[in-house]
C-alpha positions, 0 to 999 in steps of 0.5 A: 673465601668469604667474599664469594661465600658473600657473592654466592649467597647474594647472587642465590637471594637475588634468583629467589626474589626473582622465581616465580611458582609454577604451581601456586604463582607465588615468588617466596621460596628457601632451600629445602636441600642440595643434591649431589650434583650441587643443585639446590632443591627449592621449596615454594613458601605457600604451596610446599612443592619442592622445585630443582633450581635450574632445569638443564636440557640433559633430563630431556635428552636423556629418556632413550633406551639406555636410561632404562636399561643401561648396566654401567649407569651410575645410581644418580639416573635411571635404571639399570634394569626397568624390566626387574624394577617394573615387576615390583614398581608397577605391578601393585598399581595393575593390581590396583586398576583391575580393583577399581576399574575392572574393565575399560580404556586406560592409558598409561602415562610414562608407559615404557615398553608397556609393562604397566598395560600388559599387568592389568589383563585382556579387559581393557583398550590399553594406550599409552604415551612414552618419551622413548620413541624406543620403548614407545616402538616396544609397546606398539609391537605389543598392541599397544596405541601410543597416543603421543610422547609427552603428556604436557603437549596439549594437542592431547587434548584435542582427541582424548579429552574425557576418554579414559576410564582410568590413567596411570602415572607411575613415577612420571609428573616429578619428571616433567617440566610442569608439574602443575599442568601435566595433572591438569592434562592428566584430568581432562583425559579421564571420563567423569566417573574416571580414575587417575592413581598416581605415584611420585617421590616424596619429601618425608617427615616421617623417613630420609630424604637422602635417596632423593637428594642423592640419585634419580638426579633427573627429577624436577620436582619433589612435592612434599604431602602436605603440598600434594593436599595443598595442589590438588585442594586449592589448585586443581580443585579437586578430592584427593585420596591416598598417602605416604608408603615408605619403602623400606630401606629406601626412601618415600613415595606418595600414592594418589587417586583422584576423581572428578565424580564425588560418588566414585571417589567415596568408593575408591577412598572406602576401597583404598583405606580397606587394602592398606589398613584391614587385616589380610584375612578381611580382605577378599582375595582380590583386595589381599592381591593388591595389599601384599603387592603393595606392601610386600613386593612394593613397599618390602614390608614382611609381615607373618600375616600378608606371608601366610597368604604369599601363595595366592600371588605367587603360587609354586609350580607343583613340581617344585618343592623347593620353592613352597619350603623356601616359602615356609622357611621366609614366613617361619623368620618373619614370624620369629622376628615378629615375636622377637621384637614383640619380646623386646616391646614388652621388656621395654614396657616392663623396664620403663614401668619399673623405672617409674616405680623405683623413682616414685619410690624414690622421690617418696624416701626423699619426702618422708626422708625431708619431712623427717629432717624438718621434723627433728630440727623443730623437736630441737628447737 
């Protein structure tokens, strides 16, 4: 046992020393995790994008239909329901398009049976690419124009180069062979004041990891934050706006906008940072329609003040009492969970500042208590 425990670490060492990043060109890399089909997660030295450490030819093989709808799938790939996970998964980033970019060309990369496309309303010229030949055939019959069938083929680029108003990638760039390339690819697509937003898994500081290094076993690449700053800065060469959600009881993800125009990336940085940090009655109702989409639906964070405006998302049919009472009951928990914990926040203060009084107290006692002793041995004396 301990010389193959030897062998297997000598043998891990040798394929490190022989790796090179796909990112940043750089050859020191560490185990970053083991997932649980016994692949090692190997984190670049300089750049911190995490890499899977053998790309098998099955993650290819693998996006036909069945990985997007089978019910006996296993968690560890795809979905066993795209259709009920697009309705929260995607449906924050249509939201978020119709704000920045409320009218023009998008293609949607990764755009399964179209879902994304159909969310953002009539005002645009949709396109989308698609593994699936499937799926792909699905958005077709919707009107949708496939463009191709994987975003790293550059003949892409002979057609499409600065052609679209915006792009979306919803959880795509983890699964292709290069990370690096398909951003690029991605890039060269948009038009000059063009929006790409993105989102993929991320490696957390800040939450567990567990659901990445345990499932959705068909992701290549798990980028970290500060390897997204560090790809976007000094490989790309380009602004990067957005941040870290975690969904609760779940895992972390990373949402990103980027655009080669400076002004436009200024106002979508302002636009942004105003729907995840204002208070939801600051919001206009368009702003507020992305922020419980992201929030709520996406991130599922209840929140009392994003569900007193729920109405305006989904609004209950008139004939259906049951669901404004359904409504009210969730808003009147959230609400009462809300002052609960904010009761407990209080008690705690209160708790930790008579703590620091008792023991200032009580260091106070043991000094005059001290001074006294001393005082008394020299009267002695």
């Amino acid at each position: 046992d301990v010389i193959e425990t030897k062998w297997a670490r000598a043998t891990m060492n040798s394929q490190l020393s022989e790796r090179i990043c796909s990112i940043c060109k750089a050859k020191t890399f560490s185990v970053l995790a083991k997932r649980s089909d016994n692949l090692n997660i190997l984190l670049c030295e300089s750049c911190k994008i995490g890499v899977v450490e053998e790309i098998l030819s099955k993650y290819y093989d693998s996006y036909n239909i069945e990985y997007y709808t089978s019910e006996q799938k296993t968690p560890s790939e795809g979905y066993t329901d795209y259709n009920l996970m697009a309705e929260h998964g995607v449906s924050w980033a249509a939201a978020l398009i119709n704000s920045l970019k409320p009218k023009g060309s998008i293609l949607d990369i990764g755009c399964a049976s179209g879902e994304l496309l159909q969310s953002v309303g009539e005002n645009y010229e949709k396109f989308g690419i698609e593994a699936s030949t499937e799926l792909a055939n699905i958005a077709k019959s919707k009107g949708i124009n496939i463009i191709g069938y994987d975003i790293l083929n550059q003949s892409l680029l002979n057609n499409h180069t600065e052609k679209f108003d915006a792009i979306t990638a919803i959880a795509v760039y983890e699964h292709v062979k290069n990370f690096k390339l398909a951003l690029e690819t991605s890039l060269k697509m948009l038009k000059d004041d063009g929006v790409l937003l993105f989102e993929v898994p991320i490696i957390s500081e800040n939450f567990s990891n567990e659901v990445w290094f345990n499932t959705s076993l068909e992701h290549i690449y798990y980028p970290t934050v500060e390897g997204l700053q560090n790809l976007f800065r000094n490989e790309l060469r380009i602004a990067l706006v957005g941040g870290e959600l975690i969904i609760r009881d779940y895992a972390a993800v990373f949402i990103g906008i980027a655009s080669r125009d400076q002004a436009t990336l200024e106002n979508i940085k302002a636009t942004y940072e105003r729907i995840v940090h204002a208070k939801p009655r600051d919001l206009s109702e368009e702003q507020r329609r992305v922020q419980i989409l992201l929030k709520v639906i996406h991130g599922a964070e209840t929140n009392g003040e994003l569900l007193e405006y729920i109405h305006e998302i989904f609004p209950p049919p008139k004939d259906i009492k049951f669901l404004s009472r359904c409504i009210d009951l969730w808003k009147a928990d959230v609400w009462r969970l809300q002052d609960a914990q904010e009761h407990i926040k209080q008690l705690e203060e209160a708790k930790n500042f008579h703590y620091n009084q008792a023991e200032n107290y009580r260091r106070n006692w043991e000094s005059l208590r001290s001074h006294n002793d001393q005082s008394i041995k020299q009267n002695e004396q």
